[in-house]
C-alpha positions in Angstrom: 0.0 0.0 0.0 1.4 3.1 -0.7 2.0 5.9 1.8 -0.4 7.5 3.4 0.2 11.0 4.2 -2.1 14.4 4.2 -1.9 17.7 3.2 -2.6 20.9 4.5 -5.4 21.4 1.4 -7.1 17.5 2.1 -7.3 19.1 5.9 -8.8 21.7 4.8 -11.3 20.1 2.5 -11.7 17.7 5.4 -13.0 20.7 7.5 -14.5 22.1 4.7 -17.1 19.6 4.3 -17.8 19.6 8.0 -18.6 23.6 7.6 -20.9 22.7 4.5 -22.9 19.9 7.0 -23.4 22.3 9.9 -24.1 25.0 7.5 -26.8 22.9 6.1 -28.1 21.5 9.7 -28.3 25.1 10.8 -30.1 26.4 7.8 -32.3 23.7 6.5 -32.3 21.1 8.8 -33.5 23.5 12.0 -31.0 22.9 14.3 -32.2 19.3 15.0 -29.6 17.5 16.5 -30.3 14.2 15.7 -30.3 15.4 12.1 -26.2 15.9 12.6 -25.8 12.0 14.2 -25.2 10.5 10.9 -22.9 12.8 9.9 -20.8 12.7 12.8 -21.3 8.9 13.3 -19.7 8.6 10.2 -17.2 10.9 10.5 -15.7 8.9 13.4 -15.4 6.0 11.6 -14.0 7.5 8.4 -11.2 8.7 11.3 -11.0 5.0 12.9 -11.0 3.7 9.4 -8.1 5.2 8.3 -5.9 5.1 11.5 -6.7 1.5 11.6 -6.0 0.9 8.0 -3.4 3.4 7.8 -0.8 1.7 5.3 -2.3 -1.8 6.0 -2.4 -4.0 2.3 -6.5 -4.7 2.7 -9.4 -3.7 1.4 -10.1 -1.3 3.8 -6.5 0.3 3.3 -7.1 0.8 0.0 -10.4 2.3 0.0 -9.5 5.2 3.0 -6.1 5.2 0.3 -8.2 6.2 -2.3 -10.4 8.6 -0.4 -6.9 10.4 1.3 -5.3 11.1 -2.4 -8.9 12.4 -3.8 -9.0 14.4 -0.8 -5.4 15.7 -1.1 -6.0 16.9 -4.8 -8.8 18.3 -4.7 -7.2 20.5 -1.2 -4.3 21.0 -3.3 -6.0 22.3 -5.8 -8.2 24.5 -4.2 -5.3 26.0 -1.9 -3.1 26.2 -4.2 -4.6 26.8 -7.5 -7.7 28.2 -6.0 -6.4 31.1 -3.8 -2.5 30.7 -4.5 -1.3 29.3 -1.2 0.9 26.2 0.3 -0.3 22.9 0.9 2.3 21.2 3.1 2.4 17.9 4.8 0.7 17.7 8.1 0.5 14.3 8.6 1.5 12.7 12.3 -0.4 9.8 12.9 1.1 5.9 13.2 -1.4 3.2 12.9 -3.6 2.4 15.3 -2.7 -1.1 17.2 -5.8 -3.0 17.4 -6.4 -6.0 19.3 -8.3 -9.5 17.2 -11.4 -7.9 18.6 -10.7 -4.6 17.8 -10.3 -5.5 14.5 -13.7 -7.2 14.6 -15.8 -4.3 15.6 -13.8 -2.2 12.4 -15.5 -4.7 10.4 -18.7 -4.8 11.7 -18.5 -1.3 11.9 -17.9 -1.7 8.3 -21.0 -4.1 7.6 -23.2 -1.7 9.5 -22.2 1.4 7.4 -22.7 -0.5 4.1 -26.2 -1.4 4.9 -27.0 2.1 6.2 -25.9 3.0 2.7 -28.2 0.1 1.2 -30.6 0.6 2.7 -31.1 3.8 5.1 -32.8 7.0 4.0 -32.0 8.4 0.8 -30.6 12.0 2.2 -28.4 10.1 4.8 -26.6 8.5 2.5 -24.3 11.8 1.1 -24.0 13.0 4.7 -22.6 9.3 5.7 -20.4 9.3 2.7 -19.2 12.7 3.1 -18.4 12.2 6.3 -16.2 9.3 6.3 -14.7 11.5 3.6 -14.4 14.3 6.4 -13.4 11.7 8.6 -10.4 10.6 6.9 -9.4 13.9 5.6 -8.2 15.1 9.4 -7.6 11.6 10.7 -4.2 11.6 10.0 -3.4 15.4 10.7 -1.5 17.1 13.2 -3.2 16.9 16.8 -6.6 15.0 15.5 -4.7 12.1 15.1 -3.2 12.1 18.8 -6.3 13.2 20.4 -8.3 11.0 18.2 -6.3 7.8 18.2 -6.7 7.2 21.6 -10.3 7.2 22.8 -11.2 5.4 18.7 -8.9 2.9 19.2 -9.2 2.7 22.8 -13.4 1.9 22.5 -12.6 -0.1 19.8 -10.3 -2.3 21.4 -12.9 -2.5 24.7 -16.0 -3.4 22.7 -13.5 -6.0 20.9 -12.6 -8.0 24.3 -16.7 -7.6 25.1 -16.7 -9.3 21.6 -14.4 -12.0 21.9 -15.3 -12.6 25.4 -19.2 -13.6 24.9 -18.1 -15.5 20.9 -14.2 -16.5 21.3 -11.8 -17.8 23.4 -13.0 -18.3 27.0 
């Protein structure tokens, strides 16, 4: 897999989309708060997603891969190209070490946010896509990926012995 880095433009795409969705929940949605849950549900795992796949050869890796570079250029591009500033690398995050369980829950995690987009309601679908989009996009970045890191991976890992403890090894 190749490396995985981030830019200061695919941060500030990253943060840019999370404007747009709070722009949109204060305007159109009414300040409902359970309108912003699927955003923000899926915005935490699009940041467990890609510290836990973060260089790892797997499906997974490639796909928050993908999303990073897309990301990237498009921040570039904009920065750059759009209002003539610097995009340099701001990425400080190590991958997250996951216990089997921990692992386990990433997956059904995984399961659970395909079927949401299968079949949940048709205008939750661009705000969960989006904001694993977001998710990923400051995962990896400066202080979000120390002061993310540790509580993701951390609740993963818990829920991932709670997991292994009631279906594996006893």
């Amino acid at each position: 897999m190749p490396y995985m880095a981030i830019n200061l433009g695919g941060v500030a795409l990253g943060v840019g989309i999370d404007l747009a969705f709070l722009l949109r929940w204060w305007l159109r949605e009414k300040h409902r708060w359970g309108a912003l849950v699927p955003f923000v549900l899926a915005k935490l795992y699009g940041m467990l997603a890609a510290l836990a796949a973060l260089g790892a050869v797997s499906l997974l890796g490639a796909v928050t891969w993908v999303a990073l570079w897309a990301g990237n250029l498009a921040g570039y591009l904009g920065l750059v190209w759009g209002v003539g500033g610097s995009a340099p690398d701001v990425t400080r995050a190590r991958q997250l070490a996951l216990t089997p369980g921990g692992y386990v829950i990433v997956f059904l995690l995984t399961i659970v946010l395909f079927g949401l987009l299968k079949w949940g309601p048709q205008q939750s679908k661009s705000k969960i896509l989006l904001g694993c989009v977001a998710g990923v996009l400051v995962a990896l970045s400066g202080n979000v990926a120390g002061v993310a890191a540790i509580p993701l991976g951390s609740g993963v890992n818990l829920a991932g012995i709670g997991f292994t403890g009631v279906f594996g090894e006893h």
